[in-house]
N, CA, C and O of each residue as an XYZ file, in Angstrom:
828
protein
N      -6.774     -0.038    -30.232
C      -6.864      0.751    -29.010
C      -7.142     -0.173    -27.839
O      -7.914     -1.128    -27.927
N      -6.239      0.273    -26.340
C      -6.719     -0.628    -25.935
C      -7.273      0.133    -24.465
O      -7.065      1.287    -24.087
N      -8.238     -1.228    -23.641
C      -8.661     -0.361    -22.711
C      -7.557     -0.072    -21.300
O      -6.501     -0.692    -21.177
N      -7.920      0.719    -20.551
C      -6.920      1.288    -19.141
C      -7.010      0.281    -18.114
O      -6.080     -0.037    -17.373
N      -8.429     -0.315    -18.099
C      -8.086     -1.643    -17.154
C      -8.868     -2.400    -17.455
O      -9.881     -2.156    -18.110
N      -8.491     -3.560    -16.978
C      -9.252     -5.153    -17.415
C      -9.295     -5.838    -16.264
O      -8.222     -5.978    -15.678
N     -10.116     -6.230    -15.861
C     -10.978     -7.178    -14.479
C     -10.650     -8.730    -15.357
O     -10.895     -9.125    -16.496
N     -10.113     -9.199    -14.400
C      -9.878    -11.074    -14.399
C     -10.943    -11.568    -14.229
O     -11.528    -10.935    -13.349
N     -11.552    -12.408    -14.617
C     -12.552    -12.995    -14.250
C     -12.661    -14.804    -14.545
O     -12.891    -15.766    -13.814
N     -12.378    -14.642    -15.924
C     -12.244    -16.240    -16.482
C     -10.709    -16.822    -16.732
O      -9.872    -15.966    -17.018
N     -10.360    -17.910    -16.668
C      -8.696    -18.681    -16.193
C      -8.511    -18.756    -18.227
O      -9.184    -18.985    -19.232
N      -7.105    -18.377    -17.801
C      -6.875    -18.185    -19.247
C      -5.992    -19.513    -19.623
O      -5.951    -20.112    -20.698
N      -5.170    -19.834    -18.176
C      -4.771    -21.191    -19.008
C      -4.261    -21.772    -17.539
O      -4.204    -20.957    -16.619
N      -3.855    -23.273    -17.262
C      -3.716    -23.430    -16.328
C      -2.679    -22.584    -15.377
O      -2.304    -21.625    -16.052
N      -2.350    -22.568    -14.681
C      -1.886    -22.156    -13.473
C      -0.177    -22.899    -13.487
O      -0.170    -24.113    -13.281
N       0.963    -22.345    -13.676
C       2.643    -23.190    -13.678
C       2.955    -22.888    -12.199
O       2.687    -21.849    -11.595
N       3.631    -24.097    -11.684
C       4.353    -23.685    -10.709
C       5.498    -23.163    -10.316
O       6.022    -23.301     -9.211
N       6.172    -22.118    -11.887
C       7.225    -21.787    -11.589
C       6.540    -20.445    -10.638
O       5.352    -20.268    -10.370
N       8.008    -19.397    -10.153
C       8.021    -18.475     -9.879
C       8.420    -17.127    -10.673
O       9.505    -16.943    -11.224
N       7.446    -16.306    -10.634
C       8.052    -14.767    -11.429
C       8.455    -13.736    -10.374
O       7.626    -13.463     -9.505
N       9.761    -13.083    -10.366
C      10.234    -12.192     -8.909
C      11.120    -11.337     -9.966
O      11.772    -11.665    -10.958
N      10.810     -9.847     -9.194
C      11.472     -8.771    -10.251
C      11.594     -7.556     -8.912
O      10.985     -7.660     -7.847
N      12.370     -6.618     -9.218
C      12.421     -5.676     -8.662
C      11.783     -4.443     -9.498
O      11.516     -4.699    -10.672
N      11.501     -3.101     -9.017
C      10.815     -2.321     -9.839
C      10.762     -1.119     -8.854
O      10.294     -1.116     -7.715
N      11.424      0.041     -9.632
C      11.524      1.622     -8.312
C       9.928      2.344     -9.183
O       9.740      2.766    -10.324
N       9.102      2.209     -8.068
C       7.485      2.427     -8.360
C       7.807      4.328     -8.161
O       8.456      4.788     -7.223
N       7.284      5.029     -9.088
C       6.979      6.203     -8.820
C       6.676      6.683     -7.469
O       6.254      5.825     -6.694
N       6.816      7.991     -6.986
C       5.813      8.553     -5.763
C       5.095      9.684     -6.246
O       3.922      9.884     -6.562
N       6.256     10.443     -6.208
C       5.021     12.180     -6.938
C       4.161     11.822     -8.171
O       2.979     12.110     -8.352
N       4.756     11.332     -8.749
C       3.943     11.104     -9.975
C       3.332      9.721    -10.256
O       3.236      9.123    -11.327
N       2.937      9.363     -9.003
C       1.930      7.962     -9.359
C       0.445      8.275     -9.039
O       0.160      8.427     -7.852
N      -0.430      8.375     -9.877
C      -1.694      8.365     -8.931
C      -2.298      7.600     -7.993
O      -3.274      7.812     -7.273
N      -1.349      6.399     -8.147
C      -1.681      5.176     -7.155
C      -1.831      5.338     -5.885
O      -2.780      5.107     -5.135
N       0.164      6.151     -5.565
C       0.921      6.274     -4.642
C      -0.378      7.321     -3.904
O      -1.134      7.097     -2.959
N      -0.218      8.602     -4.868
C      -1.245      9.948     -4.396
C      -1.770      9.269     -3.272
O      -1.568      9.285     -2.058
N      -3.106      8.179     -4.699
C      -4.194      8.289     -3.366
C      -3.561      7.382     -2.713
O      -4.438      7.536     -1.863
N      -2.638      6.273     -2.101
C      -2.753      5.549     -1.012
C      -2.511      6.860      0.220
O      -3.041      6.789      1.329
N      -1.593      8.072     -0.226
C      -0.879      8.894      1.245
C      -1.981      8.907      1.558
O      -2.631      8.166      2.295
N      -2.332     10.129      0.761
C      -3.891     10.386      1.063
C      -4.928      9.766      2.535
O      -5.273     10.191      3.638
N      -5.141      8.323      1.559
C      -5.806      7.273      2.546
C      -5.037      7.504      3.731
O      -5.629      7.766      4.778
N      -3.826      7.441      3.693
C      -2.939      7.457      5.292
C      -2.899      8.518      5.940
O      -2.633      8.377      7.134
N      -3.152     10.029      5.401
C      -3.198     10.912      6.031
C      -4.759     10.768      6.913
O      -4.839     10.615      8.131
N      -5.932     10.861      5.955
C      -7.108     10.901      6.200
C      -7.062     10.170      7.298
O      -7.306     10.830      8.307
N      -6.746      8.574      7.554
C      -7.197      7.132      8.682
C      -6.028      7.803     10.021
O      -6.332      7.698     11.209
N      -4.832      8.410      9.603
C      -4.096      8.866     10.611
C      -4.660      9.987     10.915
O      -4.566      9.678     12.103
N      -5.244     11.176     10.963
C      -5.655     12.090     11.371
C      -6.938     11.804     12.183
O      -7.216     12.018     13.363
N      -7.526     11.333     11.315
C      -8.870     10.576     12.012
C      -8.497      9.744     13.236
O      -9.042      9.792     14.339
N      -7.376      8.897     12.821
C      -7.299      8.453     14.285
C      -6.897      8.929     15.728
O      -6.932      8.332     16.804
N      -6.450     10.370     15.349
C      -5.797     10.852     16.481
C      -7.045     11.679     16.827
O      -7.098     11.733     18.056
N      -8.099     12.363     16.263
C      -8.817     12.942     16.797
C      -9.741     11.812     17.461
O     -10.440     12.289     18.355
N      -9.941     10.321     17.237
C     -10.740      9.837     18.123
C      -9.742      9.207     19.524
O     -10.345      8.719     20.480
N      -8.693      9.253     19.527
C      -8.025      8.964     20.315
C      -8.180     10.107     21.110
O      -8.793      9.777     22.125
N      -7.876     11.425     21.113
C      -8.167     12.281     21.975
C      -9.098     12.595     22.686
O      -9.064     12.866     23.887
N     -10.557     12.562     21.524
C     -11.653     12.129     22.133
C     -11.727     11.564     24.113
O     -11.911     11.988     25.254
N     -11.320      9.937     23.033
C     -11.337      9.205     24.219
C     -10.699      9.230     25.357
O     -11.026      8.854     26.483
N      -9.652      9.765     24.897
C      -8.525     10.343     26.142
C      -9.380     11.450     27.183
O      -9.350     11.205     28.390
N      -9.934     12.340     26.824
C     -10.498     13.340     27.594
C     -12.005     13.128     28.312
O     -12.638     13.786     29.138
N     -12.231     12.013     27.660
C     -13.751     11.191     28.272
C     -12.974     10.239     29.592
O     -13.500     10.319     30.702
N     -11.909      9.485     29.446
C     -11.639      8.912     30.269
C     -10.726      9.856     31.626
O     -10.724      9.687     32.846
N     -10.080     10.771     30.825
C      -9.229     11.241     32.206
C     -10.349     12.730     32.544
O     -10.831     12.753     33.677
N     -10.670     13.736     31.721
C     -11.347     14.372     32.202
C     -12.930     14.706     32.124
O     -13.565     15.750     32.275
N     -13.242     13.559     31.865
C     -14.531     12.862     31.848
C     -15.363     14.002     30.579
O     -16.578     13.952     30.771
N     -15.085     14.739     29.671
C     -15.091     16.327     28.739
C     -14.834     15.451     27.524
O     -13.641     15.236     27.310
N     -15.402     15.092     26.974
C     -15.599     15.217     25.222
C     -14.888     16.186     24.691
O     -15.409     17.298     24.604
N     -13.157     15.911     24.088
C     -12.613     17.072     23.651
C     -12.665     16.934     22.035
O     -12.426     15.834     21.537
N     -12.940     17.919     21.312
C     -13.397     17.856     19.594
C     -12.276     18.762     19.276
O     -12.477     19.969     19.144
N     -10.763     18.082     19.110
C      -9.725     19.006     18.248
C     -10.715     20.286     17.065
O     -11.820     20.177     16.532
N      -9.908     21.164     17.046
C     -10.477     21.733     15.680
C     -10.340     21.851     14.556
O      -9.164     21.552     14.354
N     -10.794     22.104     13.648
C     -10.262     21.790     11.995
C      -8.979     22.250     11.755
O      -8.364     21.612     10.901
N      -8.313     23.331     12.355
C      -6.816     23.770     11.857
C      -6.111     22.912     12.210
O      -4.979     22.964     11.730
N      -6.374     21.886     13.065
C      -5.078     20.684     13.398
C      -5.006     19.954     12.299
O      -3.982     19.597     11.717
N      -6.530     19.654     11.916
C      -6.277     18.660     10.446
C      -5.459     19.131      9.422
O      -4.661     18.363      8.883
N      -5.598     20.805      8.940
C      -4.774     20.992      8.285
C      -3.689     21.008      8.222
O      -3.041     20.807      7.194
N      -3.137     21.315      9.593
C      -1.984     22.019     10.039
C      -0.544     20.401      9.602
O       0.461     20.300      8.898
N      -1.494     19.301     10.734
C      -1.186     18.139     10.291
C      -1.122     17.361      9.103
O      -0.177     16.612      8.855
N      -2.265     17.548      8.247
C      -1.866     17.041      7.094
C      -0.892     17.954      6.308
O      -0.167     17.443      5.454
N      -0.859     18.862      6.481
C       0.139     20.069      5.653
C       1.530     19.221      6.283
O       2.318     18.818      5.428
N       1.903     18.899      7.925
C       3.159     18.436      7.712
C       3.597     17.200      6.858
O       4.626     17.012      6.209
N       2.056     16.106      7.141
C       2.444     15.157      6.633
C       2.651     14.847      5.212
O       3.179     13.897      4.632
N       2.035     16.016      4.790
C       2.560     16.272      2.947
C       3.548     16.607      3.080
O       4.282     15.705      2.677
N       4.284     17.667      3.531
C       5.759     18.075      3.651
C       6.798     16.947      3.302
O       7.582     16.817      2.362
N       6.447     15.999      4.665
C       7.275     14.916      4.631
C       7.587     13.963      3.494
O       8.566     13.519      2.895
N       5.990     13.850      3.499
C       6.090     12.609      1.709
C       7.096     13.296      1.016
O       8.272     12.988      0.822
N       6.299     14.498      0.598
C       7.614     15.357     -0.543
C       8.523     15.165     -0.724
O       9.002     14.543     -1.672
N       9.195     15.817      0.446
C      10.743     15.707      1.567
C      11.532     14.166      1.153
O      12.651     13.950      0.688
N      10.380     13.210      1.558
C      11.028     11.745      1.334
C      10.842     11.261      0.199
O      11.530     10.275     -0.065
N       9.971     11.708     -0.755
C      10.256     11.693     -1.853
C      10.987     11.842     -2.697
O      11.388     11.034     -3.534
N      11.296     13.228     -2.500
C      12.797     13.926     -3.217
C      14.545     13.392     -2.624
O      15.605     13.625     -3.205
N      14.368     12.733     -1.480
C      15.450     12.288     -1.050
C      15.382     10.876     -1.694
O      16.447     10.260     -1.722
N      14.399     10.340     -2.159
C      14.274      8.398     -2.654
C      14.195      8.581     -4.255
O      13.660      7.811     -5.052
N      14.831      9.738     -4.514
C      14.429     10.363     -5.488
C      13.307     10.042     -6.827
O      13.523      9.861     -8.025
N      12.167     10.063     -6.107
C      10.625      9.712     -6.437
C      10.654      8.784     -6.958
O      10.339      8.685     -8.143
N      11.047      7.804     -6.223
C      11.074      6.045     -6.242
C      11.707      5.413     -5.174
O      12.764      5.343     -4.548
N      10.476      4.949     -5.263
C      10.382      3.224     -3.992
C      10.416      2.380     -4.420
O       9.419      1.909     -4.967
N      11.681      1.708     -4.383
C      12.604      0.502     -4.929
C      11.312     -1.042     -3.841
O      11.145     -1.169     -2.628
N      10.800     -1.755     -4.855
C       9.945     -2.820     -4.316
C      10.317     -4.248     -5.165
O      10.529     -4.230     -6.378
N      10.349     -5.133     -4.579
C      10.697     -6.564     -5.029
C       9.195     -6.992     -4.842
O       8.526     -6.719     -3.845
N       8.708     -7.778     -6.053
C       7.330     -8.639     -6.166
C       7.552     -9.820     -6.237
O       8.605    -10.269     -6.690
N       6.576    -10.541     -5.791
C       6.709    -12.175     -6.411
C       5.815    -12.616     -6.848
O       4.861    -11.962     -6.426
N       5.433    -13.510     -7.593
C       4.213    -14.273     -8.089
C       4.283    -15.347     -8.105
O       5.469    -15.635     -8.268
N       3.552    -16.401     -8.011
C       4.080    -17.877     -7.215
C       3.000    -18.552     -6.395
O       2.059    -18.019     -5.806
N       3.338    -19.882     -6.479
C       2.183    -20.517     -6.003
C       1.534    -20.531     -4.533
O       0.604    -21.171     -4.043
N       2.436    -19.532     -4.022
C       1.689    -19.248     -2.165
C       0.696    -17.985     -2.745
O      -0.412    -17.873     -2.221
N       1.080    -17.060     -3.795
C       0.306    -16.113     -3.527
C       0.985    -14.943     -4.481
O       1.574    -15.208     -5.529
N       0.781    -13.380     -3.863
C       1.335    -11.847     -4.693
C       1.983    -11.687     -3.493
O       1.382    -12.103     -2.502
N       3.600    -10.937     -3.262
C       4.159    -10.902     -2.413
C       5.025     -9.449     -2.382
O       5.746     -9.350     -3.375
N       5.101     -8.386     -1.522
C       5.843     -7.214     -1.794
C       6.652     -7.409     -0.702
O       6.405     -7.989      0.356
N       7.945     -6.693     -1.194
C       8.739     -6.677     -0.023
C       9.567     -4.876      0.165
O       9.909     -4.412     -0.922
N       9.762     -4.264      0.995
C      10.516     -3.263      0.687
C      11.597     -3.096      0.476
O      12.198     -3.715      1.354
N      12.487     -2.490     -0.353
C      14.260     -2.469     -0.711
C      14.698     -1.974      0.892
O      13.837     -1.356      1.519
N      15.551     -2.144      1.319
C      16.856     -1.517      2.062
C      16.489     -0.096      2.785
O      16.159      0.144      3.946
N      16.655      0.667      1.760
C      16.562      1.495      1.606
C      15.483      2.663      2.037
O      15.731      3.838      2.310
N      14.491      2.135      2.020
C      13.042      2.220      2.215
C      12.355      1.576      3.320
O      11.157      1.793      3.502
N      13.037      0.784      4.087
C      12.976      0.627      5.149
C      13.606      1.572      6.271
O      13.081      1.849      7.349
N      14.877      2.022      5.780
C      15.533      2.824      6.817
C      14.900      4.143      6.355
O      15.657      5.068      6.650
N      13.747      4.583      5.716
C      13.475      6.173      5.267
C      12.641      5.824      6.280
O      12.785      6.533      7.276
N      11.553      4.700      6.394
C      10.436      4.237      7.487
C      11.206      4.434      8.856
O      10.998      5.395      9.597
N      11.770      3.810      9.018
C      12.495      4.432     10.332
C      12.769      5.657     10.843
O      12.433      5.964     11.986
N      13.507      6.589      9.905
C      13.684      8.252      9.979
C      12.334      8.771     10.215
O      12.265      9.555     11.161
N      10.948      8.461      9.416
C      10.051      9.051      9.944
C       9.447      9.021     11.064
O       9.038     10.111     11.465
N       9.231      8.005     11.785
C       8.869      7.584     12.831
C       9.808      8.416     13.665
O       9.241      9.323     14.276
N      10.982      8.330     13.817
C      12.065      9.274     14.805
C      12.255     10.450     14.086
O      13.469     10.605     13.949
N      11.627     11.355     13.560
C      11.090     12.634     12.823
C       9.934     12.568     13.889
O      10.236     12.879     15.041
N       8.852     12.254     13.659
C       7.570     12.238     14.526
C       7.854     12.500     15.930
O       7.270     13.454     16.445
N       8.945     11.558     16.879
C       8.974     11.308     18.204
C       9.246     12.182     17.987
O       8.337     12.922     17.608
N      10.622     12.756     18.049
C      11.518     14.108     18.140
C      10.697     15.244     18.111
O      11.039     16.283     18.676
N       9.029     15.067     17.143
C       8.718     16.605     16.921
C       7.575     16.658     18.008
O       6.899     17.644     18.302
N       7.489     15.123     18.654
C       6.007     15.229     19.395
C       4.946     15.098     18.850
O       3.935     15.341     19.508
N       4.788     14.497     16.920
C       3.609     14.595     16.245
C       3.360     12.760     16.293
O       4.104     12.046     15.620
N       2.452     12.265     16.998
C       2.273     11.656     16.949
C       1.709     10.454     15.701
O       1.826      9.245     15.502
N       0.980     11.754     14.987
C       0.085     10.982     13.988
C       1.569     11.062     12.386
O       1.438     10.464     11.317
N       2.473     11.728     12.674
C       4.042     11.431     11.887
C       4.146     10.221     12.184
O       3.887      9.344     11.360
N       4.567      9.946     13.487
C       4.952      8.897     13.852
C       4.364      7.714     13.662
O       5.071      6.707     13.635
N       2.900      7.619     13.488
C       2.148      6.873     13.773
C       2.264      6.645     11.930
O       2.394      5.451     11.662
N       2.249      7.152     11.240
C       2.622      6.822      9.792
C       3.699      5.794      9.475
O       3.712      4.688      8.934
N       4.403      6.427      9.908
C       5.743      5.939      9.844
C       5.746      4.165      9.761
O       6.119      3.315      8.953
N       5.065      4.196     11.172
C       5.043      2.950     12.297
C       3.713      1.944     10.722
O       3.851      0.944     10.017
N       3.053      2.575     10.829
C       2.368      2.101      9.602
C       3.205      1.901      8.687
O       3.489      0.716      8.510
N       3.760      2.732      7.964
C       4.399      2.228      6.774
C       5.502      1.346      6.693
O       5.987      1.121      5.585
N       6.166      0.585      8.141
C       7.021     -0.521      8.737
C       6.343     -1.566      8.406
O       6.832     -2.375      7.617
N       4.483     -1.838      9.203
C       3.644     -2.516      9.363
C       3.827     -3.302      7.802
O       3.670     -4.520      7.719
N       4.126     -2.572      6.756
C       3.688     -2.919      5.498
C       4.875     -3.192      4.487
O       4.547     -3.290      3.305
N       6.136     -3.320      4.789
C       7.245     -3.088      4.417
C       7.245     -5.023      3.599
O       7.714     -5.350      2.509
N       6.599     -5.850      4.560
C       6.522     -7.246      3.940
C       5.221     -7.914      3.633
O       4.758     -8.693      4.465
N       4.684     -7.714      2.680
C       3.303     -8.576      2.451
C       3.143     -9.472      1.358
O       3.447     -9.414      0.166
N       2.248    -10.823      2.516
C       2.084    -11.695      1.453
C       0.676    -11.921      1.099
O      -0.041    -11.773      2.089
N      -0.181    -12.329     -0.322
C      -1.628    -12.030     -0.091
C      -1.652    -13.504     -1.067
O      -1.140    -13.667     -2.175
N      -2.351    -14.385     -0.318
C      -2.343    -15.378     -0.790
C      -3.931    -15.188     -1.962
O      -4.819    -14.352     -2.128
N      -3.529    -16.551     -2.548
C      -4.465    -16.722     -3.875
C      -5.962    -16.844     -2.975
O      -6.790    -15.982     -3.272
N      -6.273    -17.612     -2.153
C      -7.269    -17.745     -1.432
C      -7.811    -16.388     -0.604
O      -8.658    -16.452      0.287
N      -7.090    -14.995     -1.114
C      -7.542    -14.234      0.121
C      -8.444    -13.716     -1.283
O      -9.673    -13.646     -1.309
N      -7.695    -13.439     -2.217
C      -8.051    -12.448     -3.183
C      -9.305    -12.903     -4.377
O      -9.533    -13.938     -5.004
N      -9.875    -11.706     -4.316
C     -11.835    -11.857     -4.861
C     -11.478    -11.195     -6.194
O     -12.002    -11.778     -7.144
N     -10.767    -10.189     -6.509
C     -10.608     -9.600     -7.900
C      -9.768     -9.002     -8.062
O      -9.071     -8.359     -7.277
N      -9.718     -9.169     -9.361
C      -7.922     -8.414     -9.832
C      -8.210     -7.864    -11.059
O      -8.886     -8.251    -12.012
N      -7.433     -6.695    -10.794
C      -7.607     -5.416    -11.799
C      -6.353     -5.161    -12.463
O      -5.309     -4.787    -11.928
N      -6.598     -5.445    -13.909
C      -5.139     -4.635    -14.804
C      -5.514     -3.551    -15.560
O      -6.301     -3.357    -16.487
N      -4.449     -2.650    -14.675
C      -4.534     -1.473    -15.546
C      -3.011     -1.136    -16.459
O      -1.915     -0.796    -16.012
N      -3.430     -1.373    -17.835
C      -2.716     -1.690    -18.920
C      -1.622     -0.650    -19.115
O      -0.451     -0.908    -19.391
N      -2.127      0.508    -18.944
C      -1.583      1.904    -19.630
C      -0.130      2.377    -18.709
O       0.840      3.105    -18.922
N      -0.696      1.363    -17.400
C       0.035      2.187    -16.301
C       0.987      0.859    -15.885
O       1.916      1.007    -15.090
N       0.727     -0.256    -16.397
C       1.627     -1.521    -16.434
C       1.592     -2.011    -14.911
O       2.613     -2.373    -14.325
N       0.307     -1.990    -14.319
C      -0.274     -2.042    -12.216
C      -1.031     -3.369    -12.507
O      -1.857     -3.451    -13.416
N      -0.728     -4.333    -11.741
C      -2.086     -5.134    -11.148
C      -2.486     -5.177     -9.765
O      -1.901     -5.577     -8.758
N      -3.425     -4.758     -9.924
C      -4.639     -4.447     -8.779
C      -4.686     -5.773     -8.147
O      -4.682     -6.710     -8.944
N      -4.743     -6.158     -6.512
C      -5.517     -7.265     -6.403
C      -5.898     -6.868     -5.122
O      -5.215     -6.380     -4.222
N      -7.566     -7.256     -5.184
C      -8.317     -6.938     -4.026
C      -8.726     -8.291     -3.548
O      -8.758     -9.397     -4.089
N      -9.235     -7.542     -1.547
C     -10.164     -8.636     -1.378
C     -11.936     -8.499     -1.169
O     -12.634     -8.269     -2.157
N     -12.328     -8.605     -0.290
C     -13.983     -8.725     -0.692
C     -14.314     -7.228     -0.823
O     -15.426     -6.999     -1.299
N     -13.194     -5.648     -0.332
C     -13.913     -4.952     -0.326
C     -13.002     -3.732     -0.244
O     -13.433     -2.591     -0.082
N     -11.538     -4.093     -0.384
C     -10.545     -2.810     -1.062
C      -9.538     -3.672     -1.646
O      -9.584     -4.898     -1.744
N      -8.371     -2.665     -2.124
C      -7.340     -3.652     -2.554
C      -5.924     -3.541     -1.666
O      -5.568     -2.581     -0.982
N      -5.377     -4.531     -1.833
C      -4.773     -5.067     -0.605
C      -2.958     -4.781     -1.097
O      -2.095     -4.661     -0.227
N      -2.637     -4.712     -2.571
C      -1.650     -5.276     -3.029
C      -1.710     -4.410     -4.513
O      -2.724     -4.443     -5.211
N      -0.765     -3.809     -4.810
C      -0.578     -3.708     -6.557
C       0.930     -3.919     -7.072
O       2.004     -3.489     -6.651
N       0.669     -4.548     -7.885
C       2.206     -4.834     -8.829
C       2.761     -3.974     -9.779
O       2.288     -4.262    -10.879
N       3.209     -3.448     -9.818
C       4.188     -2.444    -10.678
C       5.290     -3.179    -11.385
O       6.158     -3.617    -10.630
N       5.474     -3.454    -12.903
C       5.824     -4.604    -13.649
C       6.345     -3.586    -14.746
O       5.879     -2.514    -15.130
N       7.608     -4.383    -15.159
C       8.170     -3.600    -16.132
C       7.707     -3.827    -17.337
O       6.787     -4.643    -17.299
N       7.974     -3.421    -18.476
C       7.070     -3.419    -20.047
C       7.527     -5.492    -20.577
O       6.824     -6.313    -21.167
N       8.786     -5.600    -20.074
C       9.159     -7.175    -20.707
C       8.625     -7.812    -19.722
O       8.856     -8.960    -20.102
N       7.839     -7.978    -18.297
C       7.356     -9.066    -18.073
C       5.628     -8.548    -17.771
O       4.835     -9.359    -17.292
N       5.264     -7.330    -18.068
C       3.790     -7.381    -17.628
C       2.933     -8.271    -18.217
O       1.886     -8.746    -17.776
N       3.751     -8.525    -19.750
C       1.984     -9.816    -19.721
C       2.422    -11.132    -19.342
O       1.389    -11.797    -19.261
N       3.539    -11.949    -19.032
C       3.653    -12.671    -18.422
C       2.998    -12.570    -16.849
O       2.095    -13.336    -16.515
N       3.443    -11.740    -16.099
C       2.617    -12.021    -14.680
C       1.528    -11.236    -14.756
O       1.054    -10.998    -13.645
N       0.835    -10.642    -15.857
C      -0.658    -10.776    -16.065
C      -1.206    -12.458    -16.212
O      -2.108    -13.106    -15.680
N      -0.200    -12.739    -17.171
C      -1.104    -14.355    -17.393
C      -1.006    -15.302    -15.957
O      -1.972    -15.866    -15.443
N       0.396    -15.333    -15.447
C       0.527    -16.129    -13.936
C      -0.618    -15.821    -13.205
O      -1.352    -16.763    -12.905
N      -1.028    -14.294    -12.734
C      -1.974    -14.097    -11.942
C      -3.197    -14.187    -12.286
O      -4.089    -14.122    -11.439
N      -3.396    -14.316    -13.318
C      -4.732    -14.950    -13.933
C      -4.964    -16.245    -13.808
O      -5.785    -16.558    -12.946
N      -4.493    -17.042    -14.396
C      -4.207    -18.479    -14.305
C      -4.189    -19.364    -12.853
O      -4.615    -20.480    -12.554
N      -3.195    -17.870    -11.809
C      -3.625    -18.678    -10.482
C      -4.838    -18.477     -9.680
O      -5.441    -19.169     -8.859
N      -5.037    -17.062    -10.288
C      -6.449    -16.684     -9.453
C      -7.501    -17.277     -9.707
O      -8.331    -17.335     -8.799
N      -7.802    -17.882    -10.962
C      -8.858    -18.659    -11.270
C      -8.889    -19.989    -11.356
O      -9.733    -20.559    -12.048
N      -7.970    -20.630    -10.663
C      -7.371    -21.916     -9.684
C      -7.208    -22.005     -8.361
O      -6.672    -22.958     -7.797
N      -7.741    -20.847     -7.726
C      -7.774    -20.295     -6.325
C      -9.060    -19.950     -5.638
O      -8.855    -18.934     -4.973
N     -10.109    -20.295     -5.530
C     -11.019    -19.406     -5.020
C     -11.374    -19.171     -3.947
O     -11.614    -19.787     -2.909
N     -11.392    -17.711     -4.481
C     -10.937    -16.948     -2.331
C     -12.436    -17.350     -1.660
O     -13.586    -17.603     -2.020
N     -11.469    -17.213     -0.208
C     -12.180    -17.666      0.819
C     -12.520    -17.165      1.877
O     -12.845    -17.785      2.889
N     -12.453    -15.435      1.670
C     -12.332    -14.732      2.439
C     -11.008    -14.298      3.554
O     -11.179    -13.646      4.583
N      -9.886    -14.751      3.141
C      -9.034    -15.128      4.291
C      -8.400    -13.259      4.172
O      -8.659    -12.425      3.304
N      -7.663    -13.152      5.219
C      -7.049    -11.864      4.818
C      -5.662    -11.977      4.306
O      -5.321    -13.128      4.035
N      -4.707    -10.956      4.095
C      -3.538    -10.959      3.832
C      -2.875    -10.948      4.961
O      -3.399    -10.622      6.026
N      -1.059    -11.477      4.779
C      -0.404    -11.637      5.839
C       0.536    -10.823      6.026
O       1.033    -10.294      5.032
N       0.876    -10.603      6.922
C       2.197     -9.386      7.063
C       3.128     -9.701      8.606
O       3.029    -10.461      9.569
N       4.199     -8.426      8.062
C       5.399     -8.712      9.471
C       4.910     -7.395     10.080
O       5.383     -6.993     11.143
């Protein structure tokens, strides 16, 4: 039996300088990963528009304005819509290219998935929902990331679900979605480099 996840901690063998790069269409409806990241994006996007308004109404009409709770819903209800919506059109997969390699863990987005990022954002303008849009514009932000060996403090494999986790001092930044013929190979790469790496606090990089 084995366990659901395993924390890296000790170097299992040195560190190769080849490269491991794969493509992989990651679940959406049915990832719990995916779930909670919207989630996170609905919650930090909603939140952000109610302090933006806030501030908007302190500065122009000097009035502390406190949206009310039906916007949150109302809003997150669209912005679930949409996932769905773009879900069922990517047909519940987001085509992602990984790398593993001696700069670092590297995601990139397919084609494809770049131009759905686009539609939402011009979904948003068109409807006037800012915090759509403002997703969207986020989920562009993230379309290329690289997280070098020096950023990352711990790495999590979760076995069952064939994911490696890699965080830095205080969420995680990056997960790999690996098919059944190479997960324990770039389990061992990212082991091997991470414990030939020790982070330094740095952050991850992006376009």
């Amino acid at each position: 039996m084995h366990d659901t996840t395993e924390t890296i901690d000790q170097p299992a063998r040195s560190p190769e300088s080849r490269v491991i790069e794969w493509t992989y269409d990651v679940p959406l409806l049915t990832s719990r990963f995916m779930l909670w990241d919207f989630l996170r994006v609905i919650v930090l996007s909603v939140v952000a528009m109610y302090v933006f308004v806030a501030i908007a109404g302190l500065i122009i009409g000097q009035e502390l304005i406190i949206l009310p709770p039906q916007v949150f819903l109302l809003t997150a209800g669209i912005m679930l819509g949409l996932f769905v919506i773009a879900s069922l059109l990517l047909g519940n997969r987001q085509g992602a290219r990984f790398t593993v390699g001696p700069k670092g863990v590297e995601y990139r987005a397919e084609k494809r998935e770049r131009s759905m990022n686009k539609l939402v954002v011009l979904v948003g303008m068109l409807a006037r929902n800012p915090t759509t849009a403002g997703a969207g514009a986020l989920a562009m932000t993230r379309e290329w990331q690289l997280v070098p060996w020096e950023s990352i403090h711990r790495v999590v494999v979760y076995r069952r679900e064939r994911v490696i986790a890699v965080r830095n001092s205080w969420r995680t930044v990056l997960r790999l979605h690996c098919p059944p013929d190479l997960f324990n190979d770039v389990v061992a790469a990212v082991q091997a480099y991470h414990a030939t790496h020790p982070a330094t606090g740095g952050a991850s990089n992006r376009i």
